[in-house]
C-alpha positions in Angstrom: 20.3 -84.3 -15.0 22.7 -81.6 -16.2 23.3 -78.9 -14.4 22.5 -75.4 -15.0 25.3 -72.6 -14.6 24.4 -68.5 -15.6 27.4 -66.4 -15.8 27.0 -62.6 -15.0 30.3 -61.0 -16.2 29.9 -57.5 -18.0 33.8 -58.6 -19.7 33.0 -60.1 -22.7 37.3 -61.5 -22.9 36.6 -63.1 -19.0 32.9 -64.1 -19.9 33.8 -66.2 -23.3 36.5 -67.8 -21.3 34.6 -68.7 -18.1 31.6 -69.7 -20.4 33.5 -71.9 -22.6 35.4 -73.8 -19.5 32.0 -74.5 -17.7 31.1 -76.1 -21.2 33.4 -78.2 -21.6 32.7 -79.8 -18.2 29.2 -80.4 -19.2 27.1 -78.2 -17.7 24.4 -76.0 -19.7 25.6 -72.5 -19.8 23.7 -68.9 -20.1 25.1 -65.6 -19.8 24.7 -62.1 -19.0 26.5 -58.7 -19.6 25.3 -57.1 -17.1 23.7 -57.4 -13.5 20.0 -56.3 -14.5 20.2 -59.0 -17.6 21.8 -61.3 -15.1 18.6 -60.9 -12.3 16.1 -61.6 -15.5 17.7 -64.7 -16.4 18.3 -66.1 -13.2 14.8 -65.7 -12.2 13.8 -67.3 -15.4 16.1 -70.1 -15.8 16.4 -70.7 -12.5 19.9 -72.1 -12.7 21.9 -74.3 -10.5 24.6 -71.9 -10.3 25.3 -68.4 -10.3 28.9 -66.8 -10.6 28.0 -63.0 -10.4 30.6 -60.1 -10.9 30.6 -57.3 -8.6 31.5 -54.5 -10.5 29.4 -53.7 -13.6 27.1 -51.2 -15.8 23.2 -51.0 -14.9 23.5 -52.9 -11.7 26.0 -54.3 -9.9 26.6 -57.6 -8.0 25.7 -56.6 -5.3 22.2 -54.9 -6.1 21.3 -58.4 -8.1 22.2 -60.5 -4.8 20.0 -58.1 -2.5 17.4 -58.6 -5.6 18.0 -62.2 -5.8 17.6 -63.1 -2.3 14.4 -61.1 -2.1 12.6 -63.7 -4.4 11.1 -67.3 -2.9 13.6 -69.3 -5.4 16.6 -66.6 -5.0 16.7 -67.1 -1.4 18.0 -70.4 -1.9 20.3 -70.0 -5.0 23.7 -70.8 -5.2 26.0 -67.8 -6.0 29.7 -67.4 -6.3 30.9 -63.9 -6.4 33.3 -63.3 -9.1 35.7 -60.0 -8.9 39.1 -58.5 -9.4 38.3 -56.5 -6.0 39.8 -58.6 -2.6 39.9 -55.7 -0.5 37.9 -56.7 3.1 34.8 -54.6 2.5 33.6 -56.1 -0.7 34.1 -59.6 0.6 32.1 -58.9 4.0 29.5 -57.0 1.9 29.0 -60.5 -0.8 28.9 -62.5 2.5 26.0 -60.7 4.1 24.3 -62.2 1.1 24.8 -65.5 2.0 26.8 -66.8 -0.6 28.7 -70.0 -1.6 32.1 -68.9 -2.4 34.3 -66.1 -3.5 36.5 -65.6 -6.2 38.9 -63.1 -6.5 40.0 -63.2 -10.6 43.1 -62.3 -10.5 44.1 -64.7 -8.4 42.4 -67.7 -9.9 42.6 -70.1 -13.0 40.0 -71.5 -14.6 41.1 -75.0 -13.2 40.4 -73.2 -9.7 37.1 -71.8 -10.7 35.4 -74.8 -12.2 36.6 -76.7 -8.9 34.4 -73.7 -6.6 31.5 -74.5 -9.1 32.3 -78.4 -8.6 32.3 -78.0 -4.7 29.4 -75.7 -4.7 27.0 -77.8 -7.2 27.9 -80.9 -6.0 28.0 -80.3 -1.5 
């Protein structure tokens, strides 16, 4: 069965590229602009993945983990924080969310990106 990914990115430039990478490794791809569109899809689609900026307009990454983890099947869902932040405070915050990975943008590739989703869809 495919494999769902949602992508929560309110950077349209960084959410086309990350959206049209995931695609061409065959998973099914949804996105969102922002966090509050983000939480409504996720709880509707219910996706195998989640990569979920930090910083963004209506809600941030944060608020839609807290929000996430709050619902029976969001407790469970995978997420992989996505921003251009790596200062200490941000990362210990994500983590207190219990998330899969971390990626700092910046510092990442695609390549390196689809490998996190790999590892964290397929462990």
């Amino acid at each position: 069965m495919e494999k769902r990914i949602l992508i929560v990115e309110d950077e349209p430039d960084i959410r086309e590229a990350m959206a049209e990478a995931v695609a061409q490794e065959n998973f099914i791809v949804s996105t969102a602009s922002n966090g509050e569109e983000g939480l409504k899809k996720a709880l509707a689609e219910k996706p195998d993945l989640i990569l979920l900026d930090i910083v963004m307009p209506i809600m941030d990454g944060h608020e839609v983990l807290k929000k996430l983890r709050q619902d029976v099947w969001g407790q469970n869902a995978k997420v992989i924080m996505l921003t251009s932040m790596d200062d200490v405070k941000n990362i210990a915050e994500a983590h207190t969310g219990s998330i899969t990975d971390y990626v700092i943008k910046a510092h990442s590739s695609l390549d390196e990106i689809i490998n996190k989703i790999r590892v964290s869809i397929y462990s």
